[in-house]
C-alpha positions in Angstrom: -0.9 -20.9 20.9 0.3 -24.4 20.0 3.3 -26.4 20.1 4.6 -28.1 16.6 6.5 -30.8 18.1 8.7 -31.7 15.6 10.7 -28.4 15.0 9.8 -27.4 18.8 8.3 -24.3 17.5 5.6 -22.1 19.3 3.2 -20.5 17.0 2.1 -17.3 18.4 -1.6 -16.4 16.5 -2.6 -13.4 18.8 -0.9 -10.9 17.4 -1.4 -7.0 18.0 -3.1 -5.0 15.1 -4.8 -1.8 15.2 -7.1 -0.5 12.4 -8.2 3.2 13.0 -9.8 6.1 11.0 -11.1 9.6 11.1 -14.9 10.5 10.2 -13.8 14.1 10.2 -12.1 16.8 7.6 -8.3 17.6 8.7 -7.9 20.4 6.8 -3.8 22.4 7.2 -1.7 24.8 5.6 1.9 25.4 5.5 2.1 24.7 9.7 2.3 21.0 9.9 -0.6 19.4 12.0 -0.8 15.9 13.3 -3.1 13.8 12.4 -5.8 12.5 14.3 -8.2 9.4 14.3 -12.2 9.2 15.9 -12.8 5.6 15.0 -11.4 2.0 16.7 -12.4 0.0 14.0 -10.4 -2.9 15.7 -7.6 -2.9 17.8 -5.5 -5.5 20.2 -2.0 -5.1 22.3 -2.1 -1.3 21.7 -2.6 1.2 24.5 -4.8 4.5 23.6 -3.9 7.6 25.1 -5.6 11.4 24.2 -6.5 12.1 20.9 -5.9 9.0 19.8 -2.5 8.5 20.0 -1.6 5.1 20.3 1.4 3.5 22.1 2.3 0.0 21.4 2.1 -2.7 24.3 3.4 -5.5 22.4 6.9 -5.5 21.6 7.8 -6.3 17.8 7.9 -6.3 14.6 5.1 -4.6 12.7 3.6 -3.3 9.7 1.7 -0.2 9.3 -0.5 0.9 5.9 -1.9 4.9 5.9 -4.2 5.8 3.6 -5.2 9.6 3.6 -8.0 10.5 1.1 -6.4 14.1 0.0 -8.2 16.6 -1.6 -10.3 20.0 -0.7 -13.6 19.9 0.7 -15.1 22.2 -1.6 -13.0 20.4 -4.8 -12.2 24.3 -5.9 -8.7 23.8 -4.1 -5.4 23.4 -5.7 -2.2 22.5 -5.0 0.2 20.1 -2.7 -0.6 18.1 0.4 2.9 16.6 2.3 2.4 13.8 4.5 5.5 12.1 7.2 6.1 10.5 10.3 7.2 11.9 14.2 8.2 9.8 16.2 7.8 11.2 20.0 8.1 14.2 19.0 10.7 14.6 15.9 10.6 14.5 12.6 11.3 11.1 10.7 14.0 11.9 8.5 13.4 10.6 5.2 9.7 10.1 5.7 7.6 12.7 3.6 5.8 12.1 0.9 3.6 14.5 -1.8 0.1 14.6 -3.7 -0.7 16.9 -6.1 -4.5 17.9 -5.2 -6.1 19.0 -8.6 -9.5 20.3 -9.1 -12.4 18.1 -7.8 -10.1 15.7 -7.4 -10.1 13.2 -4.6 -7.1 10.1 -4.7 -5.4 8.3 -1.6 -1.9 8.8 -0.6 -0.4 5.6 0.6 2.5 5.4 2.9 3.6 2.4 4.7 6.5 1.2 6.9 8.1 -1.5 8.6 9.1 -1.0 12.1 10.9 -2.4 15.0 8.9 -1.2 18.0 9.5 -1.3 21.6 7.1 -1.0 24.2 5.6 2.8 24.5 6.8 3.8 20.9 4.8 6.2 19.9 4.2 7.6 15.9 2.6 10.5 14.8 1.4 11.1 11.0 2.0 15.0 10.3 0.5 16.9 6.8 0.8 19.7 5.9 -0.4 21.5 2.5 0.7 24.0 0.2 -2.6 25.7 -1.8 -2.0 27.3 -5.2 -4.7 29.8 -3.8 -4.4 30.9 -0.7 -8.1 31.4 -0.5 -8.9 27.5 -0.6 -7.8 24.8 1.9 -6.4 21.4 1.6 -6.0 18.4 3.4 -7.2 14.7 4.3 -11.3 14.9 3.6 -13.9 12.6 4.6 -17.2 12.5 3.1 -20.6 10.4 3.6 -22.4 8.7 0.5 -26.0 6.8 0.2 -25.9 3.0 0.2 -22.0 3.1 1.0 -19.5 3.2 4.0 -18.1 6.4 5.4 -14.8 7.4 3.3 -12.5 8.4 6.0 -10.1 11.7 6.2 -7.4 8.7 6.9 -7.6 5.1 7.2 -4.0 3.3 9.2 -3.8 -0.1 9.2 -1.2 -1.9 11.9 -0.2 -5.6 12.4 2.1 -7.3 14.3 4.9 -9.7 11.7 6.9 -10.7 15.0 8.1 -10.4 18.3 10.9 -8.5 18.8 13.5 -11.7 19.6 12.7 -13.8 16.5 12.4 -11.3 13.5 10.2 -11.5 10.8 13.0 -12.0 7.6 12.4 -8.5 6.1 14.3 -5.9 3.9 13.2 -2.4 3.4 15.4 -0.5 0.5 15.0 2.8 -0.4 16.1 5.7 -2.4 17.1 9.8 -2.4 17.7 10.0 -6.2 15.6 10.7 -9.0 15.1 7.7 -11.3 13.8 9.1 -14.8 12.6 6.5 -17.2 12.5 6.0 -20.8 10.4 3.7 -23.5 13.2 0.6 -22.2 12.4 -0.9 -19.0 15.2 -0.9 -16.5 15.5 -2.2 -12.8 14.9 0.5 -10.1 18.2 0.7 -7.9 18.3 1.4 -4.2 21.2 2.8 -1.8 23.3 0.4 -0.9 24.2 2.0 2.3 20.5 2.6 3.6 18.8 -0.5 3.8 17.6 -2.1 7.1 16.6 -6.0 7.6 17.2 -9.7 8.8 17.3 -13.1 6.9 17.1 -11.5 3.3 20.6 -10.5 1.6 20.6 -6.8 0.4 20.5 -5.6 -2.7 22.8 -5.9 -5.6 23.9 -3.1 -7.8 21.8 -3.9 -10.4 18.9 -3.4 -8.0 18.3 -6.9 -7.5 17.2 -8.6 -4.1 18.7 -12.3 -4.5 17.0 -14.9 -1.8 19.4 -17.3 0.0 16.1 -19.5 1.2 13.1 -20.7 -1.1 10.2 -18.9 0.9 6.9 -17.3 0.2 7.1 -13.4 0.4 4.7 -10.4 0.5 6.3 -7.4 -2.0 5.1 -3.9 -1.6 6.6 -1.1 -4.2 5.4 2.9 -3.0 6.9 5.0 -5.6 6.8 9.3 -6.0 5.1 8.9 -9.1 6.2 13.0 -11.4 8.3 14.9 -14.0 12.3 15.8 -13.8 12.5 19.7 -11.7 11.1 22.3 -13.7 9.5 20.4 -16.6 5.9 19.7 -15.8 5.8 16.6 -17.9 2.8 14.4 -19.0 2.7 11.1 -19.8 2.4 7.6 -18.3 5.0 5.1 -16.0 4.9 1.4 -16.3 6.0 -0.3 -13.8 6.3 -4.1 -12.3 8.3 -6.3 -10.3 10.1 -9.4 -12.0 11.6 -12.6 -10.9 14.9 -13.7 -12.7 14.1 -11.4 -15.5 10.8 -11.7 -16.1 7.3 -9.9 -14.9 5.8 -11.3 -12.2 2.0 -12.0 -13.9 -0.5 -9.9 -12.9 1.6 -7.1 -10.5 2.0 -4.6 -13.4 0.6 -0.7 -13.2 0.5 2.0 -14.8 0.6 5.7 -13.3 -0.2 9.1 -15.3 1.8 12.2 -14.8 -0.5 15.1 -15.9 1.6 18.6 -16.1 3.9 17.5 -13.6 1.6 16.2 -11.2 3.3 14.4 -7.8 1.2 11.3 -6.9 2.5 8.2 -4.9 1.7 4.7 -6.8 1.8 1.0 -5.5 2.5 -1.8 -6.7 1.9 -5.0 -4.6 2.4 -9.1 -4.9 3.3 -11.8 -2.8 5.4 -14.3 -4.4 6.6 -17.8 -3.7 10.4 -18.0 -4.6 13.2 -20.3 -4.8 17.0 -20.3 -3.1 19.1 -18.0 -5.5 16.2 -15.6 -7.0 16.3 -13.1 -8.0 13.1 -10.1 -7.7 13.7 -6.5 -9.4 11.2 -4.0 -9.7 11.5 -3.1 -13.6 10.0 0.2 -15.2 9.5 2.3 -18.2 7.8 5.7 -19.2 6.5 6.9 -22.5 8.6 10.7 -21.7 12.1 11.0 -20.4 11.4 13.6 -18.6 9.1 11.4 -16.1 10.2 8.9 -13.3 10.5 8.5 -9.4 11.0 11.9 -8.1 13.2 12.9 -5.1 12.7 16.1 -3.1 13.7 18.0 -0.1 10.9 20.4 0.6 12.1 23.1 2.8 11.6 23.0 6.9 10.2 19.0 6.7 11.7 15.7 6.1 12.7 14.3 2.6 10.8 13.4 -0.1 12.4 9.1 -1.2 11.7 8.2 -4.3 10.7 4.9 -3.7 10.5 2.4 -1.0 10.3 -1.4 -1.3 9.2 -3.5 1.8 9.8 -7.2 1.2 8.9 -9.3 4.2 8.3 -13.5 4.6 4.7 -14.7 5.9 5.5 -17.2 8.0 8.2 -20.2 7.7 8.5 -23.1 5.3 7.7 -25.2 8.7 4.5 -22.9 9.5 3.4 -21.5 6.2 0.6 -19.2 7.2 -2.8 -18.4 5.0 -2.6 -16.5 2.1 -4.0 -15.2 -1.3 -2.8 -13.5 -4.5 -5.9 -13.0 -6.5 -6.5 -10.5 -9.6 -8.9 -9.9 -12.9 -7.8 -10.1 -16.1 -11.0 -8.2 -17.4 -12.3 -4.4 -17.1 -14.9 -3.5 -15.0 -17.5 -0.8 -15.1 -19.0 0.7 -12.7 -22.3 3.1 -11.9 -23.7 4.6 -8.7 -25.4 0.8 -7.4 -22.5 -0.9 -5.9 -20.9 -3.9 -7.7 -18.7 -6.7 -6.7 -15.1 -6.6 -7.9 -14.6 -9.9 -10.2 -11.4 -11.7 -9.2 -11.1 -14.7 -11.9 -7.2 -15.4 -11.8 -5.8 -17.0 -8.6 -1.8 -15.9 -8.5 -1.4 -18.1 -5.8 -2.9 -18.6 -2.4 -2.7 -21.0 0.9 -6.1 -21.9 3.2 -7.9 -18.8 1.5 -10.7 -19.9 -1.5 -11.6 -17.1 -3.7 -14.8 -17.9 -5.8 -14.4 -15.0 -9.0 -13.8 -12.5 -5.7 -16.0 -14.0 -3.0 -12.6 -15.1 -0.8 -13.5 -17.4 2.0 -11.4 -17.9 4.6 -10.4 -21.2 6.1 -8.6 -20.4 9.2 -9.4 -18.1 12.1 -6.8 -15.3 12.9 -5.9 -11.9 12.3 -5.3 -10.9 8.5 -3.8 -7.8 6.5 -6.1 -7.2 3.4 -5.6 -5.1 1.0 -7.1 -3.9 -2.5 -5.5 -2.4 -5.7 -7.6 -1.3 -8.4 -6.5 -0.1 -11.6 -8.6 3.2 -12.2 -9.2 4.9 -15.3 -12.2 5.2 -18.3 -12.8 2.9 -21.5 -11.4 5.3 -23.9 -8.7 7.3 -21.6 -10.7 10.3 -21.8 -13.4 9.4 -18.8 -14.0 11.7 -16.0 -15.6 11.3 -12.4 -14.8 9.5 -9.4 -14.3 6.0 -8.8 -15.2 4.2 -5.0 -13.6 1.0 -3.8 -14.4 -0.9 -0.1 -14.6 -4.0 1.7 -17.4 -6.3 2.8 -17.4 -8.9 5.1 -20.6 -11.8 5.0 -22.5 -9.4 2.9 -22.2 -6.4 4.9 -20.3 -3.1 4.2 -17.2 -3.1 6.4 -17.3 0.1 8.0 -14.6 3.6 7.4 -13.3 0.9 4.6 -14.6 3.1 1.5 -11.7 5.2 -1.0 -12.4 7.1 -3.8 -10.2 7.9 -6.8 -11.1 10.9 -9.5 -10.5 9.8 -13.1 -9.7 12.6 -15.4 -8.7 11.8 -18.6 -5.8 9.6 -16.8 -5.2 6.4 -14.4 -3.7 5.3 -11.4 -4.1 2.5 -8.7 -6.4 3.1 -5.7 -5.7 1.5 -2.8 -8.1 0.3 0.1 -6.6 -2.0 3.1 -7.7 -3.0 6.4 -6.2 -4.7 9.5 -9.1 -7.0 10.5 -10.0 -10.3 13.0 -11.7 -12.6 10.6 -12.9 -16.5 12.0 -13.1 -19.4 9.5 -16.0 -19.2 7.2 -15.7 -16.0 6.8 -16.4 -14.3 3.4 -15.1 -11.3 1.8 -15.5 -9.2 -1.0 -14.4 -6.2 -2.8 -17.0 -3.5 -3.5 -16.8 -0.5 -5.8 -19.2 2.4 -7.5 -18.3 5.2 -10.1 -19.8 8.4 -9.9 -19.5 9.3 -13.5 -19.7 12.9 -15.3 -17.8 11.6 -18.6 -17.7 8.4 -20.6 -17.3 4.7 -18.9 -15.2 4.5 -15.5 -14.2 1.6 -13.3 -11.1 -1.0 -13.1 -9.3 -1.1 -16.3 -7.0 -4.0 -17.8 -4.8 -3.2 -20.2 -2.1 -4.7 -22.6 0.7 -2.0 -22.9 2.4 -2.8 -26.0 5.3 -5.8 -25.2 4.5 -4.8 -21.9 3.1 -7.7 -19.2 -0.8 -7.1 -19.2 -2.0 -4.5 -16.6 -5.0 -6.4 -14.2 -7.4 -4.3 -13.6 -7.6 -5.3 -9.7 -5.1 -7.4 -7.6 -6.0 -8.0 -4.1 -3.2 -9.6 -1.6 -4.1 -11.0 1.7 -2.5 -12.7 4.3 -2.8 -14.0 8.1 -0.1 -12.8 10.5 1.0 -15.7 13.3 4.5 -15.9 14.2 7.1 -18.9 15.2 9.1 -18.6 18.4 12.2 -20.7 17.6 15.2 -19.5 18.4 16.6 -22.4 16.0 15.4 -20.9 13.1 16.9 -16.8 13.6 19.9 -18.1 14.4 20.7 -20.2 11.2 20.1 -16.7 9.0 23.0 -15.1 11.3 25.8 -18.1 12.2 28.1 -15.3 9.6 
């Protein structure tokens, strides 16, 4: 802690964060079972009671990243695994979300939130699963490789934005309707009744979030990635946030839907804006009958079809350390492990990145996190695609996620919570295990489209300012 004179504001750098995982299979059916974690990978301000529940300590504001590796630990399975939140002991309303598990097919389902917690607050992560054979099971899956980190069943990644007096600006929109798409992009729209935040207007009709305070922001788009009810659709979705009408470089993805499939994609920046603008999240399909799909599965919570999370790191006094980074090349992997390339820097603050060896500058506790554009050289590739983190040359443990390519793409996602001291180095790793053609990280140029990176990586360090001068001046109305 130290005192900026000049604003009297005290910055707060020890923040809590948790990073856990699960070395072990959590296999379900149609009962719902909680999820559970083996590993501290690191962890501060949390209290840990059986089975690794944990309760906070530190009241706050915080943010919290799952990823649950989703498939069948023989790969024979098929069908649907459902993943929400309990909080002490009931169901999160509007909190579920769906993967389709295909044959030997491995991906990550990503689900994050934004909460206000007091002390003792305590979150469960339920699944359960749905098998199109009720001789095969499904669930989260962990599995060991040579030469590479444990992939963890689940991977939850927690860290403190604020204390609980002197919010973190934030807005989290969401929404219960289907949006279908077409070949013309159009803005995603949220409820206008059901947002939650502080410091950042809501959104506008035309599903626009306008910014009353130039600011630098982190962006985080979790869509349910399918086909309109009964129509088992293929195709692909395009999708990208904007700022005043136009694509934000470098943030684009693209998402396949394969006979309906239900998958949950990201899309992630953090963006320095201006007083007065205005970010949308703009998307297009190449089949009407595909979109954001909304569901509510019997005897569990609902299925959104999207959440944004928008949320300021630090203040325009206190800006904190930060880095957009992406690559605007493919990049092919084999079963020796590669660094990911990162040769376009979107922006950053007291973080280096040397073509994706990111040095850090300032000690602290950081959110990092990974989005790799996965797919084959020709669209019709097939295998499995791994993606983790190292840290001064060595793996980073319970970091690794793997992504099967079949004849489609998607974004995998790999993020960690993690302590990191100045000089630190870090890097993105990645392998393909390859039955079919040429896999990795793909870039791509959509026609008129914004060209699709084939990574983007995001990181930022989480310290907070106690000024009571600065909440109040976002609530005088």
């Amino acid at each position: 802690k130290w005192n900026d004179k000049e604003h009297d504001n005290e910055i707060i750098d020890d923040v809590a964060y948790l990073q856990a995982s699960s070395s072990k299979n959590q296999l379900t059916g149609t009962n719902p079972k909680a999820v559970t974690y083996n590993n501290v990978d690191g962890v501060n301000d949390y209290s840990t009671v059986k089975n690794h529940t944990f309760l906070y300590e530190k009241p706050g504001y915080y943010f919290v990243m799952y990823g649950a590796q989703v498939g069948s630990p023989s790969g024979n399975g098929q069908g649907e695994v459902h993943m929400w939140t309990r909080e002490n002991g009931k169901d999160d309303p509007s909190s579920n979300s769906i993967q389709t598990v295909g044959r030997r097919s491995l991906s990550v389902l990503i689900f994050n939130s934004l909460i206000k917690a007091p002390v003792g607050r305590e979150i469960t992560l339920m699944i359960s699963a749905y098998p199109s054979n009720k001789c095969s099971s499904l669930g989260l899956v962990a599995q060991e490789f040579k030469h590479e980190p444990l992939v963890p069943s689940i991977i939850r990644s927690e860290i403190q934005l604020s204390d609980i007096d002197h919010p973190v600006h934030n807005l989290v929109l969401t929404s219960s309707k289907t949006q279908l798409g077409s070949s013309n992009s159009k803005a995603i729209t949220y409820e206008q009744d059901q947002f939650t935040g502080i410091g950042i207007p809501t959104a506008r009709s035309d599903g626009s979030v306008k910014f009353n305070e130039s600011g630098i922001y982190f962006v985080l788009f979790i869509g349910e990635g399918g086909s309109a009810a009964d129509t088992r659709a293929s195709g692909e979705i395009y999708l990208g946030p904007q700022l005043n009408g136009k694509d934000i470089p470098n943030s684009n993805v693209i998402h396949s839907v394969r006979s309906g499939s239900e998958r949950v994609l990201t899309s992630q920046t953090i963006v320095k804006v201006e007083a007065n603008d205005k970010l949308q999240i703009a998307f297009s399909t190449t089949n009407e009958d595909l979109g954001l799909i909304a569901t509510a599965p019997k005897h569990e919570p609902f299925v959104l079809s999207l959440i944004l999370t928008v949320f300021e790191l630090g203040t325009k006094e206190n800006p904190v350390p930060y880095a957009q980074l992406s690559s605007s090349h493919s990049q092919w992997g084999c079963i020796t492990p590669k660094k990911v390339e990162l040769n376009s820097n979107d922006g950053s603050h007291r973080i280096k990145n040397n073509d994706g060896t990111i040095e850090i500058e300032e000690s602290g506790t950081y959110y990092v996190m990974g989005s790799g554009q996965v797919g084959s050289s020709d669209g019709k590739g097939n295998g499995d695609v791994h993606l983790w983190i190292r840290l001064n040359g060595k793996d980073v443990a319970d970091s690794n996620t793997v992504q099967t390519v079949d004849c489609d793409t998607t974004v995998l996602v790999c993020q960690a919570a993690i302590k990191l001291e100045a000089g630190d180095k870090l890097e993105l790793i990645f392998s393909a295990d390859v039955a079919k053609g040429k896999l990795g990280f793909v870039t791509s140029q959509p026609e008129s489209k914004e060209k699709v990176p084939s990574m983007v990586f995001s990181a930022f360090k989480s310290s907070y300012t106690k000024s009571s001068k600065h909440y109040n001046k976002y609530n005088e109305d």
